[in-house]
N, CA, C and O of each residue as an XYZ file, in Angstrom:
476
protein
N      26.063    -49.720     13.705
C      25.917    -49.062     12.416
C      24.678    -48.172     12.444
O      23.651    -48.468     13.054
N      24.861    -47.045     11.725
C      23.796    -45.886     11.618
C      22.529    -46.187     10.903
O      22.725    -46.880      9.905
N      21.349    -45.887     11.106
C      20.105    -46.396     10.565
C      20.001    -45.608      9.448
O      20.344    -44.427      9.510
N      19.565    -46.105      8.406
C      19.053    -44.741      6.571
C      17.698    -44.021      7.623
O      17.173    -44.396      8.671
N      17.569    -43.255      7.038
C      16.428    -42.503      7.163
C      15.085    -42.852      6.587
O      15.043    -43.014      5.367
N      13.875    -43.005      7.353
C      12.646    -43.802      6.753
C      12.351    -43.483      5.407
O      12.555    -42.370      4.922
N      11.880    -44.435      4.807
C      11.418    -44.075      3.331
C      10.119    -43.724      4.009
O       9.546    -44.076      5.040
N       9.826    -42.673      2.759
C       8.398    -41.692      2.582
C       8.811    -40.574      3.435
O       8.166    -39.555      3.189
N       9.597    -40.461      4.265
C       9.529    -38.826      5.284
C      10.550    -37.908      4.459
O      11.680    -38.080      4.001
N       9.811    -37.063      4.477
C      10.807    -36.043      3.564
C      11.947    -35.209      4.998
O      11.705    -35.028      6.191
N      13.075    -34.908      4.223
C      14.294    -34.640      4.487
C      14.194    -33.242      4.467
O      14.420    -32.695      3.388
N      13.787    -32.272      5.822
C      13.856    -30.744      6.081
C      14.002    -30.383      7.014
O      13.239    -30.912      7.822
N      14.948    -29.343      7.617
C      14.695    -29.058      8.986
C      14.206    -27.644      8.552
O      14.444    -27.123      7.462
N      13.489    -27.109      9.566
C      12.834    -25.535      9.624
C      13.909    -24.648      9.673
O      15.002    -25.215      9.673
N      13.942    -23.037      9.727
C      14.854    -22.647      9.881
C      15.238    -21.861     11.545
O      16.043    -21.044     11.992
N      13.989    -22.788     12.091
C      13.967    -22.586     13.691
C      14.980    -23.311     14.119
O      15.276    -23.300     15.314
N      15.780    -24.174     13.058
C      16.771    -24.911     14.127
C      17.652    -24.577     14.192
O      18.241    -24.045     13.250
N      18.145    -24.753     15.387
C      19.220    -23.775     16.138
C      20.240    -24.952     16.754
O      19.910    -26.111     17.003
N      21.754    -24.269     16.962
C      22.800    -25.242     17.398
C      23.008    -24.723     18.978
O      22.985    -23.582     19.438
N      23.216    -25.994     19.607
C      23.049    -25.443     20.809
C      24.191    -25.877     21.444
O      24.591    -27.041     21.414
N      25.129    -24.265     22.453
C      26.462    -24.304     22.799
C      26.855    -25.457     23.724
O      26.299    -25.592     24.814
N      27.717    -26.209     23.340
C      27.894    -27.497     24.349
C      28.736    -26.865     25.493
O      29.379    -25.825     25.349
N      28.687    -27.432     26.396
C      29.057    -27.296     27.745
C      30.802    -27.501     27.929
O      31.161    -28.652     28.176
N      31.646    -26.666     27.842
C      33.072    -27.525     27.671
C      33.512    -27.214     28.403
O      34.722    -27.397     28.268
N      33.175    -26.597     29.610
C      33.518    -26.173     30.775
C      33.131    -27.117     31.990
O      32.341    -28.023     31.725
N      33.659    -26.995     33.472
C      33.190    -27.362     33.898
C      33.382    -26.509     35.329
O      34.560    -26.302     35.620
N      32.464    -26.032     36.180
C      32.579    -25.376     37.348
C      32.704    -26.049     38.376
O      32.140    -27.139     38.285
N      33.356    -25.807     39.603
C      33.494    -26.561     40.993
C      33.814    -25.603     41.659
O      34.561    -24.720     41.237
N      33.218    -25.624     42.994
C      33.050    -25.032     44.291
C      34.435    -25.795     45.535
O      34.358    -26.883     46.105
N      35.167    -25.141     45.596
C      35.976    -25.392     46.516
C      35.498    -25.563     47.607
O      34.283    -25.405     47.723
N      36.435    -26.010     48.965
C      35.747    -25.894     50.601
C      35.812    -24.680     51.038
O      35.190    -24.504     52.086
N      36.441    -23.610     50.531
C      35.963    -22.384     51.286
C      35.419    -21.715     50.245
O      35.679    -20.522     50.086
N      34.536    -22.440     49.340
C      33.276    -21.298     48.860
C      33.643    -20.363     47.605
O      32.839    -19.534     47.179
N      35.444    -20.637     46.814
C      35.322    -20.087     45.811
C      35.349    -21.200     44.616
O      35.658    -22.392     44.648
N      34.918    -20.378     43.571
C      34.305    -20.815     42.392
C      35.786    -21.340     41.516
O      36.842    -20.709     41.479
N      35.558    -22.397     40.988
C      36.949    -23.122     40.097
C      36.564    -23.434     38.506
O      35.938    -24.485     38.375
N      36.869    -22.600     37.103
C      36.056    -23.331     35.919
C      37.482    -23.899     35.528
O      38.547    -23.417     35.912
N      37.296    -25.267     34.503
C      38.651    -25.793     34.348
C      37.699    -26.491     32.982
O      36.499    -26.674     32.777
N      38.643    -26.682     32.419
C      37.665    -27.100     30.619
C      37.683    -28.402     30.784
O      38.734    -28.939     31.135
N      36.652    -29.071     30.587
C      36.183    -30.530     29.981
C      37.442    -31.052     29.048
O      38.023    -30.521     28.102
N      37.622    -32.368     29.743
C      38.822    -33.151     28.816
C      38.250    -33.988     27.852
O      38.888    -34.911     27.345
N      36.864    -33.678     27.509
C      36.197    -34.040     26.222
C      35.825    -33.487     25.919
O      35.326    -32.673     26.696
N      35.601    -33.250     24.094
C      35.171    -32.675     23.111
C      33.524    -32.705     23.738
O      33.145    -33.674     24.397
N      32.627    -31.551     23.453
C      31.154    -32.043     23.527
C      30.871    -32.107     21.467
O      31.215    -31.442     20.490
N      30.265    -33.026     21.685
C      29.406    -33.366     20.588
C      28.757    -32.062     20.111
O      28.345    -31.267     20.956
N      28.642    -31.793     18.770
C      27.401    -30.260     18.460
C      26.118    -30.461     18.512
O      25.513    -30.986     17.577
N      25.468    -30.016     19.756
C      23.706    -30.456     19.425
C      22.981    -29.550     18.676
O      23.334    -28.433     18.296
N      21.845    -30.176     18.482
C      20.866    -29.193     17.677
C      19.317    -29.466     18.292
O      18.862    -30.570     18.590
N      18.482    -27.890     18.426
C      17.433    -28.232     18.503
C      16.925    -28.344     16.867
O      17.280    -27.504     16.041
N      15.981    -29.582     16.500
C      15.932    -29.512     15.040
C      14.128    -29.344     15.456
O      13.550    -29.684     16.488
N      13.622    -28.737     14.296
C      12.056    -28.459     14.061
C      12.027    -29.127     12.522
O      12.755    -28.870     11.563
N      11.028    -29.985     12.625
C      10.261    -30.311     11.357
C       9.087    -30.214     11.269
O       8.435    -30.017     12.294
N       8.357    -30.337      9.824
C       6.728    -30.240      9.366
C       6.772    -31.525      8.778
O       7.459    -31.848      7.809
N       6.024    -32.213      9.402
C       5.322    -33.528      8.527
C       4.075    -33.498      8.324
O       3.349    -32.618      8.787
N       3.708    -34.377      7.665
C       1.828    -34.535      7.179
C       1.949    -35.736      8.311
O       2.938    -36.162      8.906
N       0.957    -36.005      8.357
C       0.304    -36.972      9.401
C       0.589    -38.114      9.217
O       0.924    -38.885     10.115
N       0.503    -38.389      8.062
C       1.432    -39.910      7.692
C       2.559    -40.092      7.640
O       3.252    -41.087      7.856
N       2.815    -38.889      7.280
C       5.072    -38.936      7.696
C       5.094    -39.076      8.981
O       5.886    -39.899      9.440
N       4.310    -38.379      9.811
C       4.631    -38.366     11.121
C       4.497    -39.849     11.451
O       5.570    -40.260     11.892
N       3.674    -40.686     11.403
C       3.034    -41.946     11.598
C       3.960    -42.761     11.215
O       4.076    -43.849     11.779
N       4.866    -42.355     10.095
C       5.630    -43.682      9.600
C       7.348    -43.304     10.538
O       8.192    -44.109     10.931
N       7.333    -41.903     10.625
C       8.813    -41.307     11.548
C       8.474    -41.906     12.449
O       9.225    -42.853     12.683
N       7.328    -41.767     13.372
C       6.898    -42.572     14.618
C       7.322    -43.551     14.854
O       8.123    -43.717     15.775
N       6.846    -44.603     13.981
C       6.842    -46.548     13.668
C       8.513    -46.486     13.471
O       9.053    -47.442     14.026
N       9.542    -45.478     12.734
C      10.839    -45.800     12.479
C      11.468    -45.535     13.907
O      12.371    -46.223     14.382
N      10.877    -44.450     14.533
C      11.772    -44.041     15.928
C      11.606    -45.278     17.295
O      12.344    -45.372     18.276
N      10.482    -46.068     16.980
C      10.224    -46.661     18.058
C      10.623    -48.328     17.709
O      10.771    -49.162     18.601
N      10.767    -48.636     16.195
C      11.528    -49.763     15.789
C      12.947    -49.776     15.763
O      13.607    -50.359     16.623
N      13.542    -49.028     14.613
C      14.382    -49.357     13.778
C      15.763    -48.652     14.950
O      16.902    -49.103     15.078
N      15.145    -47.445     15.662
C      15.797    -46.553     16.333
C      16.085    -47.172     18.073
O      16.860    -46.806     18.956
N      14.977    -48.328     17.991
C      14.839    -48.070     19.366
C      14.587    -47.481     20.205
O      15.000    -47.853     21.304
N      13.681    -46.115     20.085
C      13.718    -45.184     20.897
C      14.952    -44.016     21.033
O      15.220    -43.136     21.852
N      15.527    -44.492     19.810
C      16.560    -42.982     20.132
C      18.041    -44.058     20.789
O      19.073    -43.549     21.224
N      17.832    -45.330     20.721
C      19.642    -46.295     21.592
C      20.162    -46.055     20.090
O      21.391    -46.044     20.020
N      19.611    -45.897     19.098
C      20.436    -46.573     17.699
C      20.739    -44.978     16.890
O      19.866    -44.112     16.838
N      21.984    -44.826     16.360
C      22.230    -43.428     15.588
C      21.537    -43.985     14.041
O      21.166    -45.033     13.513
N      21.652    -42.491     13.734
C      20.749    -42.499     12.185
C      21.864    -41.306     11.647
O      22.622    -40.541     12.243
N      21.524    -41.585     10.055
C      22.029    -40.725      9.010
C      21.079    -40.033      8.435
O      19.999    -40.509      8.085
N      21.592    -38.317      8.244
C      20.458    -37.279      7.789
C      21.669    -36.658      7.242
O      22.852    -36.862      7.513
N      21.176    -35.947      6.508
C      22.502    -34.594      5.539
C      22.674    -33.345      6.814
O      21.883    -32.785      7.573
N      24.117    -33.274      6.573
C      24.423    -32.622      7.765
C      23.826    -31.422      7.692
O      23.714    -30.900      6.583
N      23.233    -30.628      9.092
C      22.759    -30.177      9.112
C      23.393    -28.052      9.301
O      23.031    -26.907      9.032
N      24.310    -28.704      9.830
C      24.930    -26.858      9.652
C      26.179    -26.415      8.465
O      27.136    -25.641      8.461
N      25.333    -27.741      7.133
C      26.641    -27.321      6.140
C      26.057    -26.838      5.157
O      24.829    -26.753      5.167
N      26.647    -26.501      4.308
C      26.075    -26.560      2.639
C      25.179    -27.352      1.372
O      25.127    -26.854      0.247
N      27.543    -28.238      2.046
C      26.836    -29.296      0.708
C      25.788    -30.382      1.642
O      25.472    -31.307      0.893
N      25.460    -30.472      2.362
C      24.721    -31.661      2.987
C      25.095    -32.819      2.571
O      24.300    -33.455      1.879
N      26.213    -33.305      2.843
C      26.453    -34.870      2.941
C      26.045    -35.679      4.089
O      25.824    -35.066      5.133
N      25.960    -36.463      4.081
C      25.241    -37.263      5.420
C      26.332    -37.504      6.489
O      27.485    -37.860      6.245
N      25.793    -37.254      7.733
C      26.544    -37.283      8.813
C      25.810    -38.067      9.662
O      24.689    -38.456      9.335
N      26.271    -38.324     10.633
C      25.545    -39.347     12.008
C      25.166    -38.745     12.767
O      25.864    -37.793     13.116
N      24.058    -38.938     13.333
C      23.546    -38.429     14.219
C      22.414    -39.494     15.011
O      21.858    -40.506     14.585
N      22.333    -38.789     16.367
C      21.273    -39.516     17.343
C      20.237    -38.917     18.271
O      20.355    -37.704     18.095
N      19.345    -39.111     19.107
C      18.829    -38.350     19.701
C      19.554    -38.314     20.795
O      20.338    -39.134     21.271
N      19.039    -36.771     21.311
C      19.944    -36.877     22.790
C      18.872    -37.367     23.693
O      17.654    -37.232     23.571
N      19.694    -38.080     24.812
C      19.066    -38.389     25.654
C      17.730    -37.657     26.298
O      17.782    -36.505     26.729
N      16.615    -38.401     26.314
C      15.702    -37.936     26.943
C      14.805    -37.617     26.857
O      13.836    -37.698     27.611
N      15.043    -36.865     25.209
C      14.167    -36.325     24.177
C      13.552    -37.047     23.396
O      13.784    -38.191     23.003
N      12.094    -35.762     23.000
C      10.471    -36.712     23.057
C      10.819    -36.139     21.666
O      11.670    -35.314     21.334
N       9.453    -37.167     20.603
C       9.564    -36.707     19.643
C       7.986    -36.451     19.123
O       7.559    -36.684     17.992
N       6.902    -35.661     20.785
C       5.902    -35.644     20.701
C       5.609    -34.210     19.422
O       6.465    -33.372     19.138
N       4.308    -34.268     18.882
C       4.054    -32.997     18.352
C       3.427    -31.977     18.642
O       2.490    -32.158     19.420
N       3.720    -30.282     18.070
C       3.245    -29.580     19.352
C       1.858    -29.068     19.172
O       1.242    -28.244     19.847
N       1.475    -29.785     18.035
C      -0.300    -29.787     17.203
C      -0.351    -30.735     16.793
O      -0.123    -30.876     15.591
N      -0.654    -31.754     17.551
C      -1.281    -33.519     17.128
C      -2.350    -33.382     16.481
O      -2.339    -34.338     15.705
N      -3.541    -32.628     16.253
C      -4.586    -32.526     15.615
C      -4.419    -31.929     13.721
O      -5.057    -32.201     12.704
N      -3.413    -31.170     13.968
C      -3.435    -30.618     12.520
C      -2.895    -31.203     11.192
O      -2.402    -32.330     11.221
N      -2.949    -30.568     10.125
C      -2.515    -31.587      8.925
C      -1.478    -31.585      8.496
O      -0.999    -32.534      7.875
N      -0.799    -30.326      8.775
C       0.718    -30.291      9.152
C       1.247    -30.503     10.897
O       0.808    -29.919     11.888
N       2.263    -31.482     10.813
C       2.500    -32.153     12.164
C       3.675    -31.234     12.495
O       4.588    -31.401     11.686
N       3.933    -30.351     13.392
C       5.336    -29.849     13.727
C       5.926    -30.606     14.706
O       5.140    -31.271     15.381
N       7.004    -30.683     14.952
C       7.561    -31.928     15.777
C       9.184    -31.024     16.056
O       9.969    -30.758     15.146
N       9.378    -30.695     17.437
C      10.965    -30.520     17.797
C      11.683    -31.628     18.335
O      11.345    -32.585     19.031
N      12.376    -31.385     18.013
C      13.124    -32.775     18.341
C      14.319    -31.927     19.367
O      14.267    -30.733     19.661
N      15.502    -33.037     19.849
C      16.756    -32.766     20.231
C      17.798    -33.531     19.607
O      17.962    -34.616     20.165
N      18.705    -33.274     18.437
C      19.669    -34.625     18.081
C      21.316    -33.337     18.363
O      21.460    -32.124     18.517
N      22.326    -34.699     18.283
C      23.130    -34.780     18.406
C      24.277    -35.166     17.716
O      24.186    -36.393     17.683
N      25.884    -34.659     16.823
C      26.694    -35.809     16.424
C      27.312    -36.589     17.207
O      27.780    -36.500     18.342
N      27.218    -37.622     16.166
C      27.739    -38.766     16.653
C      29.334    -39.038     16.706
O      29.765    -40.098     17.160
């Protein structure tokens, strides 16, 4: 089951965030050296690079939720979808791999990119 979203962090993405084209292809190299694309027999998921602004204590308490409640990114979470209108909540998770360091740890606004994914 999908995690709520921490109380106290406010709910924004920047408008730096961008959807990023999933891979539905797939290329292979034959034995004599020509090129083969043939489409993925799975759907890719829609990723997103997402950008947020937190204050230092949002960041602190997103922190404490990503590394508890999240596990590090094993557990999906619910946020209002992000490439719609009405924003109803959709599932989402981090993609693999991805940090959720900030790219000005010193300042009073925290910017933070992330990588998520649907679920």
């Amino acid at each position: 089951m999908a995690a709520a979203w921490p109380e106290g962090v406010r709910k924004r993405v920047l408008r730096e965030t961008t959807w990023v084209m999933p891979i539905c292809v797939i290329a292979d190299e034959t034995r004599c050296g020509k090129k083969k694309v043939r489409p993925s027999t799975q759907l890719a998921p829609d990723s997103f690079n997402v950008s947020m602004n937190f204050t230092y204590e949002e960041y602190v308490l997103f922190k404490s939720w990503f590394k508890t409640t999240l596990r590090k990114g094993a557990v999906s979470f619910m946020y209002p979808e992000i490439d719609a209108i009405n924003g109803q909540d959709k599932e989402y998770r981090f993609v693999p791999g991805s940090t959720i360091e900030p790219d000005n740890p010193g300042g009073k606004i925290v910017h933070v990119p992330m990588q998520w994914e649907e679920v």
